[in-house]
C-alpha positions in Angstrom: -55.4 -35.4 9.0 -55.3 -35.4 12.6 -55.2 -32.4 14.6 -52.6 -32.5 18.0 -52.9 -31.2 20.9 -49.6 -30.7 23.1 -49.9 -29.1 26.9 -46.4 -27.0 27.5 -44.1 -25.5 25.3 -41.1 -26.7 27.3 -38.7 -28.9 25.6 -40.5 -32.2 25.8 -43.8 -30.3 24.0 -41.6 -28.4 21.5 -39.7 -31.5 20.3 -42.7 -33.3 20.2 -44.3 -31.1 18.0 -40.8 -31.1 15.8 -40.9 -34.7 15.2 -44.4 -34.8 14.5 -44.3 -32.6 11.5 -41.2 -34.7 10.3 -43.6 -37.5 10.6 -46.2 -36.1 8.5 -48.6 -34.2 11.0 -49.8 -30.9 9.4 -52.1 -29.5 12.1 -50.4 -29.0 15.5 -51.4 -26.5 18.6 -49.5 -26.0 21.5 -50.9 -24.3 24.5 -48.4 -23.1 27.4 -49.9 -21.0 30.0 -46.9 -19.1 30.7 -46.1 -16.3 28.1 -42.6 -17.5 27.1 -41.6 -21.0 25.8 -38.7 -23.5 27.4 -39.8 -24.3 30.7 -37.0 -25.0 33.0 -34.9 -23.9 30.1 -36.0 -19.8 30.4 -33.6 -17.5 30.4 -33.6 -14.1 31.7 -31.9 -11.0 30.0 -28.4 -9.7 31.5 -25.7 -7.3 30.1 -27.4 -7.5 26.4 -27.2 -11.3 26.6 -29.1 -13.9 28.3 -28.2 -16.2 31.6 -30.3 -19.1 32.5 -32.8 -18.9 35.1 -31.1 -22.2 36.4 -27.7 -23.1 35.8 -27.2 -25.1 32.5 -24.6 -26.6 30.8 -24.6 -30.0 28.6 -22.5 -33.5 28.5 -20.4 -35.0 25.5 -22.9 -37.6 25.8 -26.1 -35.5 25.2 -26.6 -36.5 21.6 -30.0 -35.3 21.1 -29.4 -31.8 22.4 -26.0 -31.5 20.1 -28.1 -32.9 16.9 -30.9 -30.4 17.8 -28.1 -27.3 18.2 -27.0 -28.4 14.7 -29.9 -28.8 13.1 -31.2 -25.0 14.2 -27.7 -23.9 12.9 -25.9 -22.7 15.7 -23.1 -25.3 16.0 -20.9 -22.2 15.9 -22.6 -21.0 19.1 -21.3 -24.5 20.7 -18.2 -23.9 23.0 -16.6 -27.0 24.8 -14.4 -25.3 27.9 -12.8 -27.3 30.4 -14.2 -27.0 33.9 -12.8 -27.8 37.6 -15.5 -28.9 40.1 -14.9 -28.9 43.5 -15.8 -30.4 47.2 -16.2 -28.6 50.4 -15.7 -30.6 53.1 -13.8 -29.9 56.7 -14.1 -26.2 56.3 -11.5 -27.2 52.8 -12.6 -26.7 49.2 -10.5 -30.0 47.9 -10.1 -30.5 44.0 -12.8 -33.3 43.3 -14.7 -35.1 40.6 -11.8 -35.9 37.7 -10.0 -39.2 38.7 -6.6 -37.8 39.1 -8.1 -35.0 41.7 -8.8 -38.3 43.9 -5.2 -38.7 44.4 -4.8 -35.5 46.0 -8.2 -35.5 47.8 -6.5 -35.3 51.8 -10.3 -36.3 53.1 -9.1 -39.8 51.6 -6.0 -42.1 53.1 -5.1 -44.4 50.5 -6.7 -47.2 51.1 -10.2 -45.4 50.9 -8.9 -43.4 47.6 -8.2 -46.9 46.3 -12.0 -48.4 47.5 -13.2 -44.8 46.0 -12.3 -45.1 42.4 -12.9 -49.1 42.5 -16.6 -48.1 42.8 -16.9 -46.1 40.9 -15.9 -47.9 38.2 -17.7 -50.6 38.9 -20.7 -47.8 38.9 -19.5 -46.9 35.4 -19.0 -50.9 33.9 -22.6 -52.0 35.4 -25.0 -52.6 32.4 -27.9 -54.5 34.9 -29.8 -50.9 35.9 -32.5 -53.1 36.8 -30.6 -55.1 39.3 -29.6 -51.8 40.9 -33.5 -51.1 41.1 -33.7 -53.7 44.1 -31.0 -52.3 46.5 -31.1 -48.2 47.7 -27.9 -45.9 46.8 -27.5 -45.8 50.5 -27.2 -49.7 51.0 -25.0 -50.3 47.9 -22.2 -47.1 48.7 -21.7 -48.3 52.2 -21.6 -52.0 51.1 -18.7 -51.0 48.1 -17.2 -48.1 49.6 -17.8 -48.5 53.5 -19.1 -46.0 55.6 -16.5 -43.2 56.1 -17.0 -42.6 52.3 -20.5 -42.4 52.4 -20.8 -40.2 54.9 -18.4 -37.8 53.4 -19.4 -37.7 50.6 -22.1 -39.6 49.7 -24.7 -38.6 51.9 -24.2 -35.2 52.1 -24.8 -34.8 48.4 -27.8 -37.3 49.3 -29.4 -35.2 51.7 -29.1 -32.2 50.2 -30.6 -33.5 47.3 -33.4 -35.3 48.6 -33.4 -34.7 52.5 -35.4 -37.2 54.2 -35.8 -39.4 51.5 -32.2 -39.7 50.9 -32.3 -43.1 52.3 -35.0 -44.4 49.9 -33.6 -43.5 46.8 -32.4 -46.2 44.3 -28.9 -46.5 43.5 -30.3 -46.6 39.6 -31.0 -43.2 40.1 -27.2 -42.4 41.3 -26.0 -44.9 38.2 -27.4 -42.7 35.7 -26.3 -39.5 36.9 -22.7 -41.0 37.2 -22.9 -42.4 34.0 -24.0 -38.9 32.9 -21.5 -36.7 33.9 -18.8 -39.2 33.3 -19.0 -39.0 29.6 -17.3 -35.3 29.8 -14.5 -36.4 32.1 -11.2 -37.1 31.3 -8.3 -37.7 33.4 -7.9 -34.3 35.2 -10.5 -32.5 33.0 -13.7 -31.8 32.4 -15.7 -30.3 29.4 -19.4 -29.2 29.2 -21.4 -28.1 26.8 -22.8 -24.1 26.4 -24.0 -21.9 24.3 -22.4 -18.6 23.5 -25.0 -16.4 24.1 -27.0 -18.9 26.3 -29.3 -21.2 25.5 -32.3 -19.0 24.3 -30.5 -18.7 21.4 -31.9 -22.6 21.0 -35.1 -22.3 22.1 -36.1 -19.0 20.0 -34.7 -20.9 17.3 -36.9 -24.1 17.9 -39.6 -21.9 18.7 -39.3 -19.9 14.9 -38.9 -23.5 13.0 -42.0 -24.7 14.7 -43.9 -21.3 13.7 -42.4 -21.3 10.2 -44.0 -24.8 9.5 -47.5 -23.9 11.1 -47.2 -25.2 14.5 -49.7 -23.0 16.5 -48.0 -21.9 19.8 -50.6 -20.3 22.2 -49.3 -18.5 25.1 -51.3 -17.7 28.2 -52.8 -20.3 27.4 -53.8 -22.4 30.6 -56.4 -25.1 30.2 -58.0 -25.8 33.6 -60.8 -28.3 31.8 -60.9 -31.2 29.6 -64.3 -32.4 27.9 -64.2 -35.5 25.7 -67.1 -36.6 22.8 -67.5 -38.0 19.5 -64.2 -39.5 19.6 -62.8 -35.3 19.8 -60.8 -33.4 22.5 -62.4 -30.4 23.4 -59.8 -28.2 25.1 -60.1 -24.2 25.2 -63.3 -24.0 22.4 -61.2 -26.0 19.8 -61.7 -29.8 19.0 -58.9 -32.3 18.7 -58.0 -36.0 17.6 -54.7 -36.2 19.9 -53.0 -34.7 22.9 -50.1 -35.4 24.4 -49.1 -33.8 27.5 -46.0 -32.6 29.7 -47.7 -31.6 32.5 -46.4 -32.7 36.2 -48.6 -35.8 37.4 -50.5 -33.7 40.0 -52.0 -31.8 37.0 -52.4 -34.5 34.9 -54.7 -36.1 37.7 -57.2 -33.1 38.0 -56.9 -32.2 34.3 -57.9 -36.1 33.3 -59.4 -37.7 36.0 -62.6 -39.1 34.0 -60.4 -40.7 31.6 -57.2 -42.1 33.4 -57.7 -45.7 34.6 -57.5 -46.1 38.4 -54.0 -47.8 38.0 -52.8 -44.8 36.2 -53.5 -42.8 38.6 -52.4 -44.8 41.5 -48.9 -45.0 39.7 -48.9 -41.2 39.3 -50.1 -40.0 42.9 -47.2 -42.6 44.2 -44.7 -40.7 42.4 -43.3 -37.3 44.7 -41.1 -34.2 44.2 -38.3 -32.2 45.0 -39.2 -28.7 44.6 -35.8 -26.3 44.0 -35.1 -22.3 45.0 -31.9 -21.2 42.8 -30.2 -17.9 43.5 -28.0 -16.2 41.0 -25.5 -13.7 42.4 -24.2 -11.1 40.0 -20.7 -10.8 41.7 -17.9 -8.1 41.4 -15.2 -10.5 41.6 -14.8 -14.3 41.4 -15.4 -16.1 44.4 -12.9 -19.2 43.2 -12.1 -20.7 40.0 -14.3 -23.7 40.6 -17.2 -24.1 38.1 -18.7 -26.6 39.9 -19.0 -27.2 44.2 -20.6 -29.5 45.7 -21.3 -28.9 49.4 -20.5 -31.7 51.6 -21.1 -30.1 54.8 -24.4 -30.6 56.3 -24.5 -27.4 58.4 -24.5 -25.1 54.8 -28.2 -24.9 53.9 -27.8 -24.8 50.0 -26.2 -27.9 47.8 -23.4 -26.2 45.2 -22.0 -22.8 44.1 -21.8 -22.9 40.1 -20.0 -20.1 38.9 -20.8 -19.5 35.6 -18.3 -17.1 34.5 -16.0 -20.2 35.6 -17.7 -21.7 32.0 -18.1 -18.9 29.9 -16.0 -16.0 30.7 -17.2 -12.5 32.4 -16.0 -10.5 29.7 -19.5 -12.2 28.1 -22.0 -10.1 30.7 -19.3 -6.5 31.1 -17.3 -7.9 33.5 -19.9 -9.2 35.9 -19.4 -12.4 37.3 -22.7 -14.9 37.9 -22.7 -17.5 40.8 -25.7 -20.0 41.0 -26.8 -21.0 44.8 -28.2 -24.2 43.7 -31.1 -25.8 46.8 -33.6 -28.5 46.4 -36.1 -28.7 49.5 -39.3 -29.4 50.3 -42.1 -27.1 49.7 -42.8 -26.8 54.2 -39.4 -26.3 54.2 -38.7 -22.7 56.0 -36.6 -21.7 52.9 -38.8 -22.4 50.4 -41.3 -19.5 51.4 -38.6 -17.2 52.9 -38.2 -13.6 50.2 -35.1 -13.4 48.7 -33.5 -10.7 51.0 -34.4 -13.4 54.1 -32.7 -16.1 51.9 -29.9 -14.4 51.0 -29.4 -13.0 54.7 -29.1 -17.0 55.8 -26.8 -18.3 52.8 -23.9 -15.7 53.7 -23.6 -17.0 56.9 -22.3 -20.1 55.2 -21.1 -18.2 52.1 -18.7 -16.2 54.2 -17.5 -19.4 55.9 -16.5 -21.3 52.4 -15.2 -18.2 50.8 -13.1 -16.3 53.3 -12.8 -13.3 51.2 -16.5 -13.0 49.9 -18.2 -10.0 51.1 -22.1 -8.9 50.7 -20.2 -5.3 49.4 -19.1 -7.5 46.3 -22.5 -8.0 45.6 -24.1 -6.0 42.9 -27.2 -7.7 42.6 -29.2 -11.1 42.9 -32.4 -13.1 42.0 -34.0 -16.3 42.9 -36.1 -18.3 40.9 -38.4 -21.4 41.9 -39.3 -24.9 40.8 -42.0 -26.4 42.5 -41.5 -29.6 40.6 -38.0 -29.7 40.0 -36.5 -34.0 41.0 -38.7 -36.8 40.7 -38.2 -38.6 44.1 -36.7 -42.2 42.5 -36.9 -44.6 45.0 -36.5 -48.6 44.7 -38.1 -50.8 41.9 -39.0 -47.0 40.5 -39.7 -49.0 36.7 -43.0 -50.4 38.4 -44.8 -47.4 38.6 -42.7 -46.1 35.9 -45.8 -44.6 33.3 -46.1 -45.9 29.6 -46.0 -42.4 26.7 -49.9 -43.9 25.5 -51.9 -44.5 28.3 -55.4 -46.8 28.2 -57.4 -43.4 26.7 -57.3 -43.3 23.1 -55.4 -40.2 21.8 -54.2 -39.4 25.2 -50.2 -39.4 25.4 -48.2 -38.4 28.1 -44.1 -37.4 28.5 -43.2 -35.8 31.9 -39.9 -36.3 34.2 -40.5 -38.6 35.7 -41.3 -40.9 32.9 -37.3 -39.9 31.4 -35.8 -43.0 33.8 -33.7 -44.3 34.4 -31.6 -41.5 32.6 -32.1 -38.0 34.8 -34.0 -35.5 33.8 -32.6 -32.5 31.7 -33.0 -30.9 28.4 -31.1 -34.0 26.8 -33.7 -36.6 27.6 -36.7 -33.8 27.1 -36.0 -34.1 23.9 -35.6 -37.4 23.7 -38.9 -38.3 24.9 -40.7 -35.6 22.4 -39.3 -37.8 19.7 -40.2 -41.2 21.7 -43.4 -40.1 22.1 -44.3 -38.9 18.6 -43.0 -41.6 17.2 -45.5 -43.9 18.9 -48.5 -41.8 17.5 -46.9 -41.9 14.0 -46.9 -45.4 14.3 -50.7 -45.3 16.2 -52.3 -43.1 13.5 -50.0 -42.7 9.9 
């Protein structure tokens, strides 16, 4: 039988190693050089429960997460609550995101509320994602919804996500994280997806079926060298037939650089990053009963305020309510290297001006957590450089973000590409 090798024990690694034992694989070793599983996923212990490091919640339309929550046996942990999301723009916070919300959005007169939803529907009925590769998100909202819209809401969002890339990105990028979201919306509603309890309650329970069925998980684990002979992997003093791995591309380049083909690695080093700094605010009071707020106001250096206790009530955590100060940057960007007291000191400038009532006195505490590699930068005709799960190397796999597209990345499609990817050594070597 042949032994597997998976590098990280995030989602993508853990589901991997899932499928393969349903596909008949007996000997399986992950190595994660952290000493916790989940990746992105972590969460961190609050009030006897857990929070996520980075705000979480999941779509009506994430199938492989809700078959995965079912199958661990915690589809009683699964709540559904209905969410507002909002949009700060011209010093307002405006009701925005469900279609009836665009009737009242004021921002709007009605012919531009009109040219609004028109596109996105169209967004919504266009099946030709590759067509979409060929024209940027910038080009294609000003061409269907002029330019008043996209600089009010569009490019905001745009910029915050990306900054100076925001003009580069492909509008297949935006189409699947419309087509996303949309599948939770109704009318003048929306429901997401969480776990009572958080979603460690998940991961510990992936984490257990994996060990019960003699997947070895090796923590602190961090391979730094790769040696390759006799048709073996020699990885950390042990020997094996496969790896897969769900490493960022930068680390896939140094950790396989004698066996990747020039073209591989000219497709990965093309391929760039957002990193990400997310504060959570543990809050005596509730700044507003948004869950959701996008920023649309270039002068406010963070992107959205997600209140969790907007999703899952405070009564969860003793009455403390949690806000997430959700930022992607670049790594030279001054915020990114600033301490969290520094950081903090420059969001309630802004923090202040959205919420008039907010106060630092109402906080009782804060964090911040980083992502060096959080957003694969997705520019045009992204499916060229796009990376295949087997590459030219026999028994070397990989699954990494930026190979989920042209869905988004997320916990959904992490799973999803574990099962893709063991699937295609099942059929390679069963």
């Amino acid at each position: 039988m042949k032994k597997v090798l998976i590098l990280g024990a995030g989602y993508t690694g853990m589901s991997a190693a899932k499928k393969l034992l349903e596909n008949g694989f007996k000997d399986i070793t992950i190595y994660e050089k952290e000493d916790y599983v989940g990746g992105m996923a972590k969460c961190i212990e609050f009030e006897n429960t857990y929070i996520e490091k980075h705000y979480r919640h999941i779509f009506k339309s994430d199938k492989y997460v809700i078959d995965l929550i079912n199958q661990m046996n915690l589809s009683e942990k699964l709540i559904w609550p209905k969410t507002k999301m909002g949009y700060y723009t011209q010093n307002n916070i405006y009701a925005f995101g469900q279609p009836l919300t665009l009737l009242t959005f004021k921002p709007f007169n009605l012919f531009q509320k009109i040219r609004f939803g028109i596109s996105y529907i169209k967004i919504k009925m266009t099946n030709n994602v590759e067509k979409l590769e060929e024209i940027t998100a910038k080009d294609w909202l000003i061409k269907n919804c002029g330019n008043y819209i996209y600089e009010t809401i569009w490019e905001p969002l745009l910029d915050q996500k990306f900054g100076n890339k925001k003009e580069e990105i492909s509008m297949a990028w935006l189409w699947g994280k419309i087509c996303l979201r949309s599948s939770s919306l109704s009318l003048n509603r929306e429901e997401l997806g969480y776990l009572k309890g958080s979603f460690e309650l998940l991961t510990n329970k992936l984490k257990e079926y994996l060990i019960s069925n003699g997947v070895k998980i090796c923590l602190n684990s961090e391979v730094n060298e790769i040696k390759y002979d006799n048709n073996k992997w020699n990885v950390l003093e042990n020997r094996f037939d496969i790896i897969i791995t769900t490493l960022p591309y930068h680390i896939n380049i140094k950790l396989f650089k004698y066996f990747l083909t020039e073209s591989e690695k000219k497709k990965m080093e093309l391929v760039k990053y957002t990193s990400a700094r997310t504060m959570i605010l543990y809050l005596k009071n509730s700044l507003s009963d948004y869950y959701w707020l996008n920023i649309g106001d270039k002068s406010v250096p963070f992107g959205g305020v997600i209140e969790h206790t907007n999703l899952i009530n405070s009564q969860n955590y003793n009455g403390k309510n949690i806000v997430y100060i959700s930022n992607y940057m670049y790594k030279d960007n001054e915020l990114y290297s600033l301490n969290k007291e520094e950081l903090l000191e420059r969001y309630m400038v802004s923090l202040n001006k959205i919420y008039k009532n907010f106060s630092k006195d109402d906080i009782i505490d804060y964090k911040v957590f980083s992502e060096e590699y959080a957003q694969p930068i997705i520019e045009k005709n992204y499916s060229n450089i796009k990376m295949p799960y087997n590459l030219s190397k026999k028994g070397l796999y990989m699954a990494t973000m930026p190979q989920i597209y042209p869905e988004d990345r997320g916990m959904n499609y992490a799973i999803k590409s574990g099962y893709e990817i063991a699937d295609i050594i099942g059929g390679d070597f069963l």
